[in-house]
C-alpha positions as CSV (number, residue, x, y, z in Angstrom):
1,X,-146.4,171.9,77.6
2,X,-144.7,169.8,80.7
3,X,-147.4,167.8,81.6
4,X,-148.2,167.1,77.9
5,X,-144.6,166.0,77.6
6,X,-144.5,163.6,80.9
7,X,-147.9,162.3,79.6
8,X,-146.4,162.1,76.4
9,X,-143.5,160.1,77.6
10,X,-145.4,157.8,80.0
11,X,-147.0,156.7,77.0
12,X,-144.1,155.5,74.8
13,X,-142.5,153.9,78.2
14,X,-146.0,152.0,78.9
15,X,-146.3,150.5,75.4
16,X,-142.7,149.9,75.6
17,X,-143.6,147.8,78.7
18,X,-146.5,145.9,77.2
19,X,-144.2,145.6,73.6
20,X,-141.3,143.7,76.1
21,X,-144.2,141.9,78.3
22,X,-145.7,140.6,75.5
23,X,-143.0,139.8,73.5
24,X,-142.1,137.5,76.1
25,X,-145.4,136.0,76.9
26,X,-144.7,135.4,72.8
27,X,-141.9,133.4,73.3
28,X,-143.0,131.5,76.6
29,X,-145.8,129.9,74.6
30,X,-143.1,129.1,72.1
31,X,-141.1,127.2,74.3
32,X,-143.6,125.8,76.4
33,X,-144.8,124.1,73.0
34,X,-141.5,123.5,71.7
35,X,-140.7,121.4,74.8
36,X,-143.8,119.4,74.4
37,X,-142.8,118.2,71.6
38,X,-139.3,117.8,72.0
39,X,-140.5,115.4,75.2
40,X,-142.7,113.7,72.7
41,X,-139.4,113.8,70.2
42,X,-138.0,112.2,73.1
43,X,-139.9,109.0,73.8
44,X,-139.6,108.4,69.4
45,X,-135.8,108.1,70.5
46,X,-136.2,105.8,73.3
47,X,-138.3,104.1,70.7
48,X,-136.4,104.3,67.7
49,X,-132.9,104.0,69.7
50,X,-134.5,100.2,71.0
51,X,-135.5,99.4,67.7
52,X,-132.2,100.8,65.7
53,X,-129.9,99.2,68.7
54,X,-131.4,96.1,69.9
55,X,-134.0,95.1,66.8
56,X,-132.3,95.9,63.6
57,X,-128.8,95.4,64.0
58,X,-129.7,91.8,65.4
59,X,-132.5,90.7,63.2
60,X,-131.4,93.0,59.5
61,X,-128.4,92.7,57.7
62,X,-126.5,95.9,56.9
63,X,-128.2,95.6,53.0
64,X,-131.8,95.5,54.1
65,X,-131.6,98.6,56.9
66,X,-130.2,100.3,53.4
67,X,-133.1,98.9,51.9
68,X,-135.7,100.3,54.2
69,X,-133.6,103.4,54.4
70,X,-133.5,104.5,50.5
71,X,-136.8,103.5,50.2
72,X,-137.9,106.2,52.3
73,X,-135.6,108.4,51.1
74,X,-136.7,108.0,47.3
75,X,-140.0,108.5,49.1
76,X,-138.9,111.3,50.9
77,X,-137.6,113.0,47.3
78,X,-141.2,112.0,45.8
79,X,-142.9,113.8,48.6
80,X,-141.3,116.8,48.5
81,X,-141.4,117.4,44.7
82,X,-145.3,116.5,44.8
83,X,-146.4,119.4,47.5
84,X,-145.9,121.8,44.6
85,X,-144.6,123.6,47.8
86,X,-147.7,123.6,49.7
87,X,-146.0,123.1,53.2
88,X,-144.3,126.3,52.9
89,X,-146.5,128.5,51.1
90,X,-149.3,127.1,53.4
91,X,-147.8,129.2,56.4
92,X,-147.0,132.3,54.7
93,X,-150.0,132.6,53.3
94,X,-152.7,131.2,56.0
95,X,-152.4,134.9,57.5
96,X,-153.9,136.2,54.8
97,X,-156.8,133.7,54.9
98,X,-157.3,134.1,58.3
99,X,-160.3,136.7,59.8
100,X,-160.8,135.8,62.9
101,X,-162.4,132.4,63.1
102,X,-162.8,132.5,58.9
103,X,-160.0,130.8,57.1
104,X,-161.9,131.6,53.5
105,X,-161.8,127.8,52.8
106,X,-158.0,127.9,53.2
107,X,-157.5,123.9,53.9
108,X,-159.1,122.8,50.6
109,X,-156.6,124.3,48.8
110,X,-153.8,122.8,50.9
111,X,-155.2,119.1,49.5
112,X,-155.4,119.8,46.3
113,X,-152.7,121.2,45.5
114,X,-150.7,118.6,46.6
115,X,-152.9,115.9,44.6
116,X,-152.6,117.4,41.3
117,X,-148.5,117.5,42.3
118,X,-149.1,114.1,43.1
119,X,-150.2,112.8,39.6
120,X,-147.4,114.9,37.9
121,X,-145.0,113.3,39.7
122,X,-146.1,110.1,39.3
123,X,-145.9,109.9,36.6
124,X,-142.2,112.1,36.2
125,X,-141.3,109.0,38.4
126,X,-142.8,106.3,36.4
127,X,-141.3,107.7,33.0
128,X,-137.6,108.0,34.8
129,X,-138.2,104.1,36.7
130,X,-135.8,102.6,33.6
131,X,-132.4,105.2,34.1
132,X,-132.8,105.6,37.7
133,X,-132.8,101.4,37.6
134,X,-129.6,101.8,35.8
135,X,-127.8,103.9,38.3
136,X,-128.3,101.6,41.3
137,X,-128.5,98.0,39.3
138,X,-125.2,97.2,40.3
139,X,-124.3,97.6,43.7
140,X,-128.0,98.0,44.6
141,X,-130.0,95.7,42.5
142,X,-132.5,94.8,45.5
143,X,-133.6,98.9,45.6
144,X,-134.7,98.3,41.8
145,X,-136.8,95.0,42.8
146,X,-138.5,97.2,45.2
147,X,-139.1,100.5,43.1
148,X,-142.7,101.0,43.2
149,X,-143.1,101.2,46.6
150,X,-142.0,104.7,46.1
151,X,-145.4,105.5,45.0
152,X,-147.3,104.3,48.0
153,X,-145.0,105.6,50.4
154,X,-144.5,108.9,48.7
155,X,-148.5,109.8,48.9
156,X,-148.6,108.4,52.2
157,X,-145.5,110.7,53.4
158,X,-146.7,114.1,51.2
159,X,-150.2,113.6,53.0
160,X,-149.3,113.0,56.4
161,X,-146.7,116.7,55.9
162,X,-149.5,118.6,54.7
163,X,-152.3,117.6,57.7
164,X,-148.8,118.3,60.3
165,X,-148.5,121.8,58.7
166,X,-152.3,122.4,58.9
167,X,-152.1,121.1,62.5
168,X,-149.1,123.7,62.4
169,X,-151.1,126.6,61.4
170,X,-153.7,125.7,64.3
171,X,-150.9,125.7,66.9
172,X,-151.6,121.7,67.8
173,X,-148.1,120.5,67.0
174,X,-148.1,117.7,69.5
175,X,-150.5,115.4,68.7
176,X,-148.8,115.7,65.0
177,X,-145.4,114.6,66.1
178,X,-146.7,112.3,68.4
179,X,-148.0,110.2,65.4
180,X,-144.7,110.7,63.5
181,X,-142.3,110.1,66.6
182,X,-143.7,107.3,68.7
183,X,-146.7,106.0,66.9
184,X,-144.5,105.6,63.1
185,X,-142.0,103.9,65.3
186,X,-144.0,101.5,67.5
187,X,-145.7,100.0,64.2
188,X,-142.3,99.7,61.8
189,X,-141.1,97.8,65.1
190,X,-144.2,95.5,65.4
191,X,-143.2,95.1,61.1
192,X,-139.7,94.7,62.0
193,X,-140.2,92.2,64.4
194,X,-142.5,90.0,61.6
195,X,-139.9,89.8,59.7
196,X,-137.5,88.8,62.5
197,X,-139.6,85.7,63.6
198,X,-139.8,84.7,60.2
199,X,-143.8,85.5,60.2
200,X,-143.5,87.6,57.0
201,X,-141.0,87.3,54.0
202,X,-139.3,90.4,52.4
203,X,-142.0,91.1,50.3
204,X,-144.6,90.9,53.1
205,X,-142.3,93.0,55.4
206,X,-142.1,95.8,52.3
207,X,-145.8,95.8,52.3
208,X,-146.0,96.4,56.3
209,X,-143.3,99.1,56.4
210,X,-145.2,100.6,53.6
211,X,-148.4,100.7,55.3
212,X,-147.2,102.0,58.5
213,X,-147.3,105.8,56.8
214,X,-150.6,105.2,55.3
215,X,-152.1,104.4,59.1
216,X,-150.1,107.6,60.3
217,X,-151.8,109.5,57.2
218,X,-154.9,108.3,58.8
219,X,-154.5,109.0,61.8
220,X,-153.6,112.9,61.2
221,X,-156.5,113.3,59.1
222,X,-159.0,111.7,62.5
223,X,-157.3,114.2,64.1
224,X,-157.6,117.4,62.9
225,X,-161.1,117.0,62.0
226,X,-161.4,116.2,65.3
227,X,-160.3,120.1,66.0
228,X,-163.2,121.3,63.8
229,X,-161.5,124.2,63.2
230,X,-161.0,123.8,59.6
231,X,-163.3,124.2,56.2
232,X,-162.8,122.5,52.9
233,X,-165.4,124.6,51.7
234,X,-163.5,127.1,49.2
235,X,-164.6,130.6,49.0
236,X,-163.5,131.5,45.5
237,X,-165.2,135.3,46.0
238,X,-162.6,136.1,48.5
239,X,-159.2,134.6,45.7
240,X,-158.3,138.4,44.5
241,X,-156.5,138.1,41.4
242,X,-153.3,139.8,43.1
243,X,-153.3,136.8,45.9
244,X,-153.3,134.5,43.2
245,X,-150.8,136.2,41.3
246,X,-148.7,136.4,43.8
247,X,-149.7,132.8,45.5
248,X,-148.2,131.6,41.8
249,X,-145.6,133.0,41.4
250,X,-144.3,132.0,45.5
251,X,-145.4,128.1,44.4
252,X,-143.6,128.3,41.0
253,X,-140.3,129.6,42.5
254,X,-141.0,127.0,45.3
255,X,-141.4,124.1,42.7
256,X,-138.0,125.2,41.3
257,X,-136.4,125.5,44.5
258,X,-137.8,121.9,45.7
259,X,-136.2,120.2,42.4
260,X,-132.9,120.7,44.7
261,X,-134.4,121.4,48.0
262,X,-135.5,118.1,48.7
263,X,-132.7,116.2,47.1
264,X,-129.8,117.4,48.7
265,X,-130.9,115.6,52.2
266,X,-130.9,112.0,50.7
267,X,-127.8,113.0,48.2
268,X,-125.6,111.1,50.8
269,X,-127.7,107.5,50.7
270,X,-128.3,107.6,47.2
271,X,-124.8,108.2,46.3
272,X,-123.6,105.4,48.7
273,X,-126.1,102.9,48.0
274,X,-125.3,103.1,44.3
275,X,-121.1,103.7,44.4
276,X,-120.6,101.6,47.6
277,X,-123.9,99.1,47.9
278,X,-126.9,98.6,50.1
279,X,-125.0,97.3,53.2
280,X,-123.1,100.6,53.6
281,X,-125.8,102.8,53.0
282,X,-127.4,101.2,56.3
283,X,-123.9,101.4,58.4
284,X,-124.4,105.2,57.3
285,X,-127.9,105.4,58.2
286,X,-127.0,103.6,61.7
287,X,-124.2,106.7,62.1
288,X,-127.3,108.9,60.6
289,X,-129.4,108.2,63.2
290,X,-127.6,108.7,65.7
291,X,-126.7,112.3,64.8
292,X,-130.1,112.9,63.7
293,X,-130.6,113.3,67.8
294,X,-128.8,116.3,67.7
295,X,-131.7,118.1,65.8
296,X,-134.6,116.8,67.5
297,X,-134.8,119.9,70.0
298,X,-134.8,121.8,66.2
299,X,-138.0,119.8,65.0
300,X,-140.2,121.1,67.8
301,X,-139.0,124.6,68.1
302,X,-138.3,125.3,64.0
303,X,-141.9,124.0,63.8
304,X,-144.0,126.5,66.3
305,X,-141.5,129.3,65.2
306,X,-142.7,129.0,61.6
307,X,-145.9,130.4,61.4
308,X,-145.0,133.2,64.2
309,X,-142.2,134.2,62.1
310,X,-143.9,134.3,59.1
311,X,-146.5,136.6,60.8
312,X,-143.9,139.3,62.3
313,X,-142.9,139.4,58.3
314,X,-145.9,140.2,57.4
315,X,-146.4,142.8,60.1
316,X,-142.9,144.3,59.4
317,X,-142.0,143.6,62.9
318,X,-138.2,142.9,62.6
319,X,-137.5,144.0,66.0
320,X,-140.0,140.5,67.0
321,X,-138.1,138.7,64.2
322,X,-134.5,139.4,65.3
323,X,-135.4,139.0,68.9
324,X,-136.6,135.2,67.8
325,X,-133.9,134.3,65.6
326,X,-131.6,134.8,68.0
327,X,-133.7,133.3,70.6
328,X,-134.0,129.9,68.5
329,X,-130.8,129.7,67.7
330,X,-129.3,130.4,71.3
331,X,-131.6,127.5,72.2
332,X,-130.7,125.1,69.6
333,X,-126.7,125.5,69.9
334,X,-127.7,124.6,73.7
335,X,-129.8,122.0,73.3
336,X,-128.1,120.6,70.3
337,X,-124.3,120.9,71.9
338,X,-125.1,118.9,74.8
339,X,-126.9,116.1,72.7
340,X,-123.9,115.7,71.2
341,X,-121.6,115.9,74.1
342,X,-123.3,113.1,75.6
343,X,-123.1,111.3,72.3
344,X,-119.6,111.6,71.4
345,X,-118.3,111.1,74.4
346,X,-119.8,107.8,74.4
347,X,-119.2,106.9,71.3
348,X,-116.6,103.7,71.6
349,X,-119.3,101.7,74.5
350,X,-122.6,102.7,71.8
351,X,-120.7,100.5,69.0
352,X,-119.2,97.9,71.7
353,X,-123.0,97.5,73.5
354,X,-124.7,97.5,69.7
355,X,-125.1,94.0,68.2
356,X,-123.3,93.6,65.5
357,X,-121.0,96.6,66.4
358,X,-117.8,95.6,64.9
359,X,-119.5,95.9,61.5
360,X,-121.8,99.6,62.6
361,X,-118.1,100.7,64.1
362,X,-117.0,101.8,60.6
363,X,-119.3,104.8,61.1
364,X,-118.1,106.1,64.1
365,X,-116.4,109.3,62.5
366,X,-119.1,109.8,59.8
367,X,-121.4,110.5,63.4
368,X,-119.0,112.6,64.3
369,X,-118.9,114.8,61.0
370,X,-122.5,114.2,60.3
371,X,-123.5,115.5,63.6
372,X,-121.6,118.5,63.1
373,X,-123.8,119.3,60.2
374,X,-127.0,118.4,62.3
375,X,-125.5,121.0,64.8
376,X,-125.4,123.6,61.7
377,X,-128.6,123.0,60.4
378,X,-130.6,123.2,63.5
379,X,-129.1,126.4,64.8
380,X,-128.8,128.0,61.0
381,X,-131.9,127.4,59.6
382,X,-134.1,129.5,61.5
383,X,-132.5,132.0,59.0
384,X,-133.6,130.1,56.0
385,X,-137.3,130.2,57.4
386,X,-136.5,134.2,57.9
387,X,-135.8,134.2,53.7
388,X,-138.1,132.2,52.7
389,X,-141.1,133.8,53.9
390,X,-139.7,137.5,53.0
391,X,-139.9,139.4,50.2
392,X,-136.5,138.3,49.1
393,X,-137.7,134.4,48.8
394,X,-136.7,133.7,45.4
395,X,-133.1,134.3,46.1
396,X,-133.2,131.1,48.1
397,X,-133.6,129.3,44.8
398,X,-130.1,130.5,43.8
399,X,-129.0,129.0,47.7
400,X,-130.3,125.4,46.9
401,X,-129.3,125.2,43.4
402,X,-125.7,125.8,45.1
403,X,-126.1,123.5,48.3
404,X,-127.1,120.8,45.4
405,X,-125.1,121.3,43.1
406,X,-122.1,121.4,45.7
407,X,-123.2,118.1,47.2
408,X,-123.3,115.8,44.4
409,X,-119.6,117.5,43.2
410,X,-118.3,116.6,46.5
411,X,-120.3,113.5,46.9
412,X,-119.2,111.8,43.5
413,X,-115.1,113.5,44.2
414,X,-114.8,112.2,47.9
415,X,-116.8,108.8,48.4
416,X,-114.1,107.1,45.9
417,X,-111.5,108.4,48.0
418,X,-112.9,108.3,51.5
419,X,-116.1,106.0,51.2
420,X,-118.7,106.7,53.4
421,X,-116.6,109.8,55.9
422,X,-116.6,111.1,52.3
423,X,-119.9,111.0,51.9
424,X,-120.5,113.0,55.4
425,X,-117.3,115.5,54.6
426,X,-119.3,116.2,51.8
427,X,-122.5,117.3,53.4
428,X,-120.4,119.2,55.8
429,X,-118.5,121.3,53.8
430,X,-122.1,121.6,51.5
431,X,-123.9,122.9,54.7
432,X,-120.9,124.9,55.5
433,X,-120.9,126.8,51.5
434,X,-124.6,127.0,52.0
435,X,-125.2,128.7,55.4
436,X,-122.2,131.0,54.6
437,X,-124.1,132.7,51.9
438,X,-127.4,132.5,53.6
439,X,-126.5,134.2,56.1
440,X,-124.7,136.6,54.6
441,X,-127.6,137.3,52.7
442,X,-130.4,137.5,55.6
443,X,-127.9,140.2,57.3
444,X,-127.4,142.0,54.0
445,X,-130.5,142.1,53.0
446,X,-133.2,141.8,55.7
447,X,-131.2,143.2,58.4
448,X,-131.9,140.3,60.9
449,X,-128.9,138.1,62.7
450,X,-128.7,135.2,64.4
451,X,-125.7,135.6,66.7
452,X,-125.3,136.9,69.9
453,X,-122.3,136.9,72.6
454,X,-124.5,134.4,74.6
455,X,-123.6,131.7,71.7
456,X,-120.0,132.3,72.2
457,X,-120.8,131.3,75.9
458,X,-122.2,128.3,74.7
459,X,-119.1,127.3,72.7
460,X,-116.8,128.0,75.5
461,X,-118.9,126.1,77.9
462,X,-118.7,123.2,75.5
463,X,-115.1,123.3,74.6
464,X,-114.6,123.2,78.4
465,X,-116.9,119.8,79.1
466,X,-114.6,118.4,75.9
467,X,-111.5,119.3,77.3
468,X,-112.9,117.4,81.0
469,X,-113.9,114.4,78.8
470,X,-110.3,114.2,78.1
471,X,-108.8,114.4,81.5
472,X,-111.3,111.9,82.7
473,X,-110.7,109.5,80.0
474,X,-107.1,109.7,80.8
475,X,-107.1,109.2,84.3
476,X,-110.1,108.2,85.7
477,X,-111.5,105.8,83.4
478,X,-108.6,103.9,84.0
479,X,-109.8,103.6,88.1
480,X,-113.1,102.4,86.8
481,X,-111.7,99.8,84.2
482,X,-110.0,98.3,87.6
483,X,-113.1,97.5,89.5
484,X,-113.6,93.7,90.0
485,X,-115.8,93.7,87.1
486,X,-116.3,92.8,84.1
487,X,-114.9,95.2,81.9
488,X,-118.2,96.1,80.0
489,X,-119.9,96.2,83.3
490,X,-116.8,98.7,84.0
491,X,-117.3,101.0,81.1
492,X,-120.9,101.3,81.4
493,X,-120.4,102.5,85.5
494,X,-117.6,104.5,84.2
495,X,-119.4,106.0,81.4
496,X,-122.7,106.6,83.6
497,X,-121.1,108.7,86.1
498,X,-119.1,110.7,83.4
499,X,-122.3,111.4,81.2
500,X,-123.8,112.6,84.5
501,X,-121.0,114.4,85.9
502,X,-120.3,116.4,82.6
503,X,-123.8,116.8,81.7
504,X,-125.0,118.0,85.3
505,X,-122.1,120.3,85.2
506,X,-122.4,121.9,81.9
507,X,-126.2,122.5,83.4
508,X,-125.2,124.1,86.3
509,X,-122.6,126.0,84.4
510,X,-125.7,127.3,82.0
511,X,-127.4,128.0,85.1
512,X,-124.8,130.8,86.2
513,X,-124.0,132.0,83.5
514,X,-127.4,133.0,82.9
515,X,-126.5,132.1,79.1
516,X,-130.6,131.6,78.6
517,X,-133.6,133.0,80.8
518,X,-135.7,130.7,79.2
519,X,-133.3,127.7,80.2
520,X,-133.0,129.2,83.9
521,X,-136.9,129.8,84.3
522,X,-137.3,126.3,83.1
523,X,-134.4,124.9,85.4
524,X,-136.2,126.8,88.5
525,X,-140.0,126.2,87.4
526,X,-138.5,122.0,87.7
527,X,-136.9,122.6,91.1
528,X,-139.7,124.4,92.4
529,X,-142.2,121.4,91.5
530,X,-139.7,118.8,93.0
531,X,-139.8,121.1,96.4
532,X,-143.1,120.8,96.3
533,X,-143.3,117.3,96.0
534,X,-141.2,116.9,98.6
């Protein structure tokens, strides 16, 4: 009857309410958490930015940054291959672990596994120590002195990303990436500065930027047995054979997928080091870093995101997982767009203030094309976490064994020709192939998308603070460059009030647009406390 029928109605538009209310309630803890640890993301930079600006440009030659730099990424590569995958299929399968405050023994599994890929690895690596000699001997022959250390560092870097995605699983990202970003940093400065004052030799200096992971390891593992939240007791009863079937067959494809997965990143330094030497592989991983800012809002958000999306999979909750793919994504084009406003249009005064910067200044475009494919990757990949956690994960395989493949094509074709902007053209246009298809496919297949008309706000707003950039480089930087000062002292005023005016205008400019509610709550929730204060 009627009343049935208003009743009836009341109904749906109530658990519509509570569906919207607690979707965003959903996302507000998201981003609260996300911007904790992009803050503690933050003060790595200051931290690294001292260190990579003011320690090793003055105390390390180009060759030994390289050094330090393919060490870690041969490291890096070790890493990967020896998780057997556990970091990923650890978050899609901990929901099915999980019974309320039961996790069936859940962590055990994530130390093992990675142990026994560990020793295969090993000793893959060992058995492989002679060609892999060969490729870098000549141009790189310090790398080959220092080969072993890939070992140490590799077990040290696998163990410390499997206690950050347990941490993960328990929603405690913070104190994770606060032992990655500030404490990693402050102790390979106190090694870095050893070796500066002459305290430790080269060998001695290996040793302490080795160990610096294995006291992060350490401290992750204090840590989340400090949560007590976790068992290493396994409960084999509750391992159904169709879990384990299916847990298999994820890890074997994720194996596969890894063999390319986690090369692709470290394509560009290894290709360098060997074709063009040590030296440049550390002007590129000067330029690296500095467009590796332009993600950092990614690493926080892409984190907490994982295991939430991963959980809407598994519920068949698309409308949750579109609403947070475009969500993320809205919020790392912002984020990630302004980072590298400020950074580009500072560009010329970050190589003239770096020491050493006449010889860092032959980077200056790979930043530029390297921190476009930062900017990809960070508002792109939230689709990649979409596919690999859904039914259709094994097509990513395909995906990597393209973005690979593509790389080391266009790596080996353009570094003779362009040298090291080769190198970064290269993993643009890789990036470019590979997110093309993803995409494609997630839409296709799984019926989520990442775009929305508030991005194309964002690109306008951004390609109207570049356009400013210009006409205040071309006639008011001049005023400033005639202030009875020196001119560096000049520049920096000039480049202070630019950076500000730009930035605090692109801000306000978000602000009205009411491009991001999130963004605006946050922007109000800030003002309201400095009211207050006042």
């Amino acid at each position: 009857d009627w009343s049935s029928d208003v009743c009836s109605s009341d109904l749906i538009r109530l658990k519509y309410v509570h569906s919207q209310r607690k979707q965003s309630a959903f996302m507000g803890i998201i981003i609260r958490q996300s911007v904790k640890g992009t803050v503690v993301s933050y003060v790595g930079i200051a931290i690294g930015f001292f260190t990579t600006f003011f320690v090793l440009t003055n105390f390390l030659t180009a060759e030994e940054i390289g050094l330090t730099r393919v060490l870690v990424d041969a490291a890096t590569v070790f890493a990967g291959l020896a998780q057997l995958g556990t970091t990923s299929s650890a978050i899609r399968y901990y929901p099915y672990f999980k019974e309320g405050e039961k996790d069936h023994g859940f962590f055990f599994w994530t130390l093992v596994i990675p142990f026994i890929g560990f020793l295969i690895y090993g000793i893959v690596f060992w058995l492989l120590k002679e060609p892999i000699s060969g490729f870098f001997a000549e141009n790189s022959p310090l790398f080959v002195d220092y080969y072993n250390f890939i070992f140490p560092v590799g077990f040290f870097l696998l163990y410390m990303s499997v206690f950050e995605v347990n941490s993960n699983l328990l929603l405690r990202i913070v104190v994770p990436k606060f032992i990655r970003e500030v404490v990693v940093r402050l102790l390979s400065l106190a090694a870095y500065l050893l070796y500066a004052f002459d305290l430790i030799n080269l060998d001695g200096f290996i040793i302490a930027f080795s160990s610096v992971y294995g006291i992060a390891t350490i401290l992750n593992i204090v840590y989340i047995f400090s949560l007590k939240k976790i068992s290493l007791k396994p409960d084999f009863k509750f391992l159904k054979k169709s879990l384990v079937k299916d847990y298999l067959l994820y890890t074997l494809f994720l194996i596969a997928a890894a063999l390319g997965g986690v090369i692709a990143p470290s394509i560009n330094s290894f290709f360098i080091s060997a074709k063009m030497g040590l030296n440049f592989a550390g002007i590129f991983a000067i330029a690296g870093y500095m467009a590796s800012m332009i993600e950092m809002p990614y690493r926080s958000l892409g984190t907490i995101s994982g295991p939430h999306i991963s959980q809407a999979i598994k519920d068949q909750d698309f409308t949750k997982i579109n609403a947070l793919c475009k969500s993320i994504s809205l919020h790392q084009l912002l984020g990630g767009f302004f980072i590298f406003l400020a950074i580009w249009i500072n560009i010329d005064l970050i190589f003239e203030l770096l020491p050493n910067g006449e010889i860092y200044a032959a980077g200056k475009w790979v930043v530029f094309i390297l921190g476009l494919s930062r900017l990809l990757n960070s508002v792109f990949n939230v689709s990649e976490i979409v596919l690999r956690y859904s039914k259709f994960y094994y097509v990513s395989l395909i995906l990597t064994v393209i973005l690979t493949t593509s790389a080391i094509i266009l790596n080996n074709s353009l570094i003779p020709v362009w040298g090291m902007n080769g190198a970064a053209i290269a993993s643009l246009l890789s990036y470019l192939i590979f997110y093309f298809l993803l995409l494609s496919l997630v839409r296709w297949k799984i019926k989520t998308s990442i775009f929305s008309w508030k991005q194309a706000q964002v690109v306008l707003l951004v390609l109207l603070l570049f356009l400013c950039d210009r006409l205040w480089t071309s006639f008011l930087t001049p005023l400033f460059l005639k202030l009875p000062l020196k001119v560096i002292y000049a520049q920096v005023i000039d480049a202070i009030v630019k950076s500000s005016t730009l930035l605090g205008s692109g801000i306000l400019l978000t602000y009205l647009w009411r491009i991001s509610e999130d963004a605006n709550a946050l922007i109000r929730n800030i003002l309201n406390r400095f009211r207050l204060r006042k």
